[in-house]
C-alpha positions in Angstrom: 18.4 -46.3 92.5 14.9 -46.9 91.2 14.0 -46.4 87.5 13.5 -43.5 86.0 14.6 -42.0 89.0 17.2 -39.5 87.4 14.6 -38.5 84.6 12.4 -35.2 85.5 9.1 -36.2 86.3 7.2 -34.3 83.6 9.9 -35.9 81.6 9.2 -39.6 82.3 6.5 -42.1 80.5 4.9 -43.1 83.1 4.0 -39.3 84.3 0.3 -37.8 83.8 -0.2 -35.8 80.8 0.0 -32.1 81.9 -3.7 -30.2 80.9 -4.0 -28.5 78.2 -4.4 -24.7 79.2 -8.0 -23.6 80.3 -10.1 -22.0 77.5 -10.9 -18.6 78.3 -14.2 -16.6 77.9 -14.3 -13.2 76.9 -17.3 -11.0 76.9 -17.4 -8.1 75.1 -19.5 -5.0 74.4 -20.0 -4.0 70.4 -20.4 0.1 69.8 -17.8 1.8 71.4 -15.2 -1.2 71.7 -14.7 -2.8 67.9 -16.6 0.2 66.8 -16.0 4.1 66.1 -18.6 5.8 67.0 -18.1 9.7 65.5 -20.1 8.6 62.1 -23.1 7.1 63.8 -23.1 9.9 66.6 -23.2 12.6 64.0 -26.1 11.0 61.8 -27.9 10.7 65.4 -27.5 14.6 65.8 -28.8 15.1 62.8 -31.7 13.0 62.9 -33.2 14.6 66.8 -33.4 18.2 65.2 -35.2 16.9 62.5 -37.1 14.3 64.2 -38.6 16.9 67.2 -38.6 19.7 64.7 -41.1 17.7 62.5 -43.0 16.8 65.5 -43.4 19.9 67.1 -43.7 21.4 63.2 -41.1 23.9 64.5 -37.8 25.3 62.7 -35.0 23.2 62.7 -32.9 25.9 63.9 -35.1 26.4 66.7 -35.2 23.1 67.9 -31.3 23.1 67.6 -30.8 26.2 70.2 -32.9 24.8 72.4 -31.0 21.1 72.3 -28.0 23.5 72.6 -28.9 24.9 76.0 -29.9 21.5 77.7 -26.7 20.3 76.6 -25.1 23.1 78.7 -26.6 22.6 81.4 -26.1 19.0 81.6 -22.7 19.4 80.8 -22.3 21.8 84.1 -23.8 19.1 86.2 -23.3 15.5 84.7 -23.8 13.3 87.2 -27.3 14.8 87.2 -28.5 13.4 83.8 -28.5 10.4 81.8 -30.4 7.5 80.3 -33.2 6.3 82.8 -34.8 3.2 83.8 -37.8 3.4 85.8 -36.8 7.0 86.6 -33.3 6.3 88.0 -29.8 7.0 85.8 -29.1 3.6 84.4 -26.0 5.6 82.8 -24.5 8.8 83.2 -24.6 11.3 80.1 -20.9 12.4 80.1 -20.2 8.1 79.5 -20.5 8.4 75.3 -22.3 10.5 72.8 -25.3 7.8 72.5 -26.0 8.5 76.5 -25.3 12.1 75.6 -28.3 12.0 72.8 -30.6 10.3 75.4 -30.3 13.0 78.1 -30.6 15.6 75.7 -34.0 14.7 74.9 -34.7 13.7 78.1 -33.6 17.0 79.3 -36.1 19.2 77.9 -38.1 17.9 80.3 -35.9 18.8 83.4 -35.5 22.6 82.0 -39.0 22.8 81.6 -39.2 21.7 85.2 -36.8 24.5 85.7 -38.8 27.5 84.2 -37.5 27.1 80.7 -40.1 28.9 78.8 -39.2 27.4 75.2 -38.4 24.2 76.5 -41.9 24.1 78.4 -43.1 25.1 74.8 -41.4 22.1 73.0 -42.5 19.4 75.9 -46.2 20.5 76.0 -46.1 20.5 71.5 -44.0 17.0 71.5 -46.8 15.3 74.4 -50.1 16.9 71.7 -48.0 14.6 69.4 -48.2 11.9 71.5 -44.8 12.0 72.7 -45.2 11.9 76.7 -42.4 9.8 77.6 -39.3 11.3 76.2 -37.0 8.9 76.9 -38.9 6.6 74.6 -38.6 9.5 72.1 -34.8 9.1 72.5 -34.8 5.5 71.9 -36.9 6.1 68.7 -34.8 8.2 67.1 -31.8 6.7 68.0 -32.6 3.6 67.0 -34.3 4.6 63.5 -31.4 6.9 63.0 -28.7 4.6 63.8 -30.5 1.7 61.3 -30.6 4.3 58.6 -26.7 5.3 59.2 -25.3 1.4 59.0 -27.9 0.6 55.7 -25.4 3.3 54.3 -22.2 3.0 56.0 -22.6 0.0 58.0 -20.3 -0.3 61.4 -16.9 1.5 61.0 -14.7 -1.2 62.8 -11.5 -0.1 64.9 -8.3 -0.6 63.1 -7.3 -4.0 62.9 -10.1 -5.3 64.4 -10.8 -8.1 62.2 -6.8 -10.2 63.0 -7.7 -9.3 66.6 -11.0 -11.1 67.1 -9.0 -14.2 65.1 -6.4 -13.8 67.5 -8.5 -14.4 70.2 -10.7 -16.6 69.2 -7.4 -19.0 69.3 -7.4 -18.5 73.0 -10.6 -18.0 74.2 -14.1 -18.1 73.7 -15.7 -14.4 72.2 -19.1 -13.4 73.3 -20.5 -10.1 72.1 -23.1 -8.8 74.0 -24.4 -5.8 73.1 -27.6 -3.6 73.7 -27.6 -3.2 69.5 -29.8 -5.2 67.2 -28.2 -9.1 67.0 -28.9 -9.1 63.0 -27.0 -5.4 61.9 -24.1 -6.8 64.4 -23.8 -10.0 62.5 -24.0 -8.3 59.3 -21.1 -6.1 60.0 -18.8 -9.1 60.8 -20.3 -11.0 58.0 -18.8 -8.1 55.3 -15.5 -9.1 56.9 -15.6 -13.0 56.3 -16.5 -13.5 59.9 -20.4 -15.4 60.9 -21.9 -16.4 63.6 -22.7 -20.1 63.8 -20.0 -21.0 61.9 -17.5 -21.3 65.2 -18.7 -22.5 68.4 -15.9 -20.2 70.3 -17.8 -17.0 69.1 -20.9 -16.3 69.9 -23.6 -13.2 69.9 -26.1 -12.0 72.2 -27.9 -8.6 71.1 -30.4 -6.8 72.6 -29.1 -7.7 75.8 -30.8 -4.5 77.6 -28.2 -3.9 80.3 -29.7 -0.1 80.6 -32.9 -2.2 82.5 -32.7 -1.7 86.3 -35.2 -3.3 88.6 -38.4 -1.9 89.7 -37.1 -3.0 93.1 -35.4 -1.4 95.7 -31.9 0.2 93.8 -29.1 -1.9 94.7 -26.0 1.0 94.2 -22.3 0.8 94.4 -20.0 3.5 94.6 -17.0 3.4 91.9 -14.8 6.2 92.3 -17.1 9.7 92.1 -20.2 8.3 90.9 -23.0 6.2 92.3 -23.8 3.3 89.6 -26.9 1.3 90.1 -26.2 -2.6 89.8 -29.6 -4.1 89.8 -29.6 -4.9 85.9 -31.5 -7.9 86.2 -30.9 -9.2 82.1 -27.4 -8.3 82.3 -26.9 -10.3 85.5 -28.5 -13.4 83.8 -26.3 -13.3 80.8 -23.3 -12.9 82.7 -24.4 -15.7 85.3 -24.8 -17.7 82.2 -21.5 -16.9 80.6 -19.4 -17.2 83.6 -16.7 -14.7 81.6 -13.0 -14.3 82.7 -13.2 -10.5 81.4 -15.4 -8.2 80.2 -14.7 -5.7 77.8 -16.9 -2.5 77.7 -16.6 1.5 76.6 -19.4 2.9 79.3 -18.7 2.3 82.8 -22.0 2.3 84.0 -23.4 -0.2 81.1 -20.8 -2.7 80.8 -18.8 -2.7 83.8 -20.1 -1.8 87.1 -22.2 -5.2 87.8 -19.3 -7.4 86.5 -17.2 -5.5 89.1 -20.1 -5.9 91.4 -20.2 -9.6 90.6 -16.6 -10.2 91.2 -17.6 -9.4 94.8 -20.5 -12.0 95.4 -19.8 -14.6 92.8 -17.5 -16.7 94.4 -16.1 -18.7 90.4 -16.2 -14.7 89.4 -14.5 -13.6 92.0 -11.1 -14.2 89.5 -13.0 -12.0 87.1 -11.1 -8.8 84.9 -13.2 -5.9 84.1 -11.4 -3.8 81.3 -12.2 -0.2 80.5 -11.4 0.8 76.3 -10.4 4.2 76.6 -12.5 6.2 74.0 -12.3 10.1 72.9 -15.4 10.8 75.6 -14.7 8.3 78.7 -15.1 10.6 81.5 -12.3 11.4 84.0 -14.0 9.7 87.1 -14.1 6.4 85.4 -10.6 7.0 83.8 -8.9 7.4 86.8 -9.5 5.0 89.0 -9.4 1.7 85.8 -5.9 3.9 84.8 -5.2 3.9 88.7 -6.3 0.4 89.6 -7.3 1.9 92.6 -10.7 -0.9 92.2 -9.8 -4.6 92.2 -10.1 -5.9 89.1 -10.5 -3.1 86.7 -8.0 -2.3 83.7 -7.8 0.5 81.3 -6.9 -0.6 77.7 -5.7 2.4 76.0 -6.7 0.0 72.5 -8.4 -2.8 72.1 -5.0 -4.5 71.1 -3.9 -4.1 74.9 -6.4 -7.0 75.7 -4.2 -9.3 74.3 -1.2 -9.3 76.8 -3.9 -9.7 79.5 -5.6 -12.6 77.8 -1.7 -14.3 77.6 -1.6 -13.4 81.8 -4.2 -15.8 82.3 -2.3 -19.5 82.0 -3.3 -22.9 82.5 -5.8 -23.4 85.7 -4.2 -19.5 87.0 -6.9 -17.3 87.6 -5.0 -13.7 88.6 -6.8 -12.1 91.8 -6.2 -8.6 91.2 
């Protein structure tokens, strides 16, 4: 009988040291996922009536009816409107109130198109103001308004959000990447004991403009009912850089369709997780089929808690295929 022989292997001195587990990397959107929106939302509601009514010098209460019937008519035909890149839907309106706001305002223009006689009113008195390009209006107001709300309130975190982030920042490396402004993100976790810099396993990358599609030919993918363009060149380069295991996100179109995409082509992504955080707006056709797992790869987490059994599925040099 040789030495040892009666010992089990992982057991005996001579054996190699098993590795220690393989350090995760999570990347994660901001607004929408650690965030409730409905306070923000509201303040940006506020702020377009107010905003185009002082720029066309109409009343408030004007402006308001007419926001009231593009939002009808985008909410009959949804896949029709959105936030737009180089003229193309970068991200569906129906995805969260923020795409919601930037169609509206986009979508005087399309009723005008239509024979809207106020609307055709508002777009001509908005473009002697200056204000041609109304998605950039949008993005004005939402950003001005949205600065304005968290210098009061700041960001109203999800419950238990701040043990969860320390949770997983035992297990994995965190990387929030979010269209928002780097600084008023920071802050937020800063008012929580939490900075940036401090750990090496959490990092931030803001203004990460994942809306921007190429001025190429579109590169599109079909998910379920919709069409979702996947030629978002700055998003592709932070997640070619990051190399994540999953990514988190709250709009399908934003946050998860390339990743999904990238699965597909990428052979070291092609272990890759794409999870879905079921909010109070996420439309049925990305609901059903993350709920379904009729797409490889794609989870529904009905709270952002649910990421942590997932995170414990991943173990040692295992990288799930499904």
């Amino acid at each position: 009988m040789q030495p040892n022989s009666t010992i089990p292997e992982h057991r005996r001195p001579d054996a190699p040291l098993a590795s220690p587990p393989r350090r995760l990397t999570i990347l994660t959107d901001f607004d929408g996922v650690w965030t409730r929106l409905e306070g923000q939302a509201a303040a940006v509601r506020e702020a377009r009536v107010t905003r185009v009514a002082e720029l066309a010098r109409w009343p408030a209460s004007r402006v308001r009816a007419c926001f009231d019937r593009v939002e009808e008519a985008i909410r009959a035909d949804p896949a029709a409107h959105g936030w737009r890149s180089h003229g193309r839907i970068t991200a569906y309106a129906d995805e969260d109130p923020f795409l919601m706001h930037n169609a509206l305002v986009s979508g005087l223009e399309t009723l005008a198109q239509a024979g809207d006689g106020t609307c055709t009113d508002l777009v001509r008195k908005l473009a002697e103001r200056g204000w041609t390009d109304l998605t950039a209006l949008g993005s004005e107001i939402f950003l001005s308004a949205s600065q304005a709300f968290l210098a009061r309130a700041g960001h109203d975190l999800v419950p238990h959000a701040v043990p969860l982030l320390h949770n997983l920042l035992e297990q994995a490396d965190v990387v929030f990447c979010t269209n928002f402004t780097a600084d008023l993100v920071a802050q937020t976790w800063k008012h929580h004991g939490i900075a940036f810099g401090n750990d090496p396993h959490l990092r931030l990358r803001g203004n990460a403009r994942k809306q921007f599609l190429s001025d190429g030919p579109p590169d599109l993918r079909r998910f379920g009912e919709r069409t979702v363009a996947v030629d978002r060149p700055f998003y592709r380069e932070a997640l070619l850089a990051e190399r994540p295991d999953i990514v988190v996100g709250d709009v399908f179109s934003l946050d998860l369709a390339l990743p999904l995409a990238l699965r597909e082509s990428v052979h070291d992504l092609s272990h890759l997780r794409a999870c879905l955080c079921r909010t109070p707006w996420t439309p049925h056709w990305a609901l059903e089929p993350a709920g379904a797992r009729s797409i490889a790869g794609l989870h529904l987490l009905d709270t952002l808690q649910d990421l942590l059994p997932l995170v414990a599925s991943f173990t040692g040099d295992t990288q799930p295929n499904s």
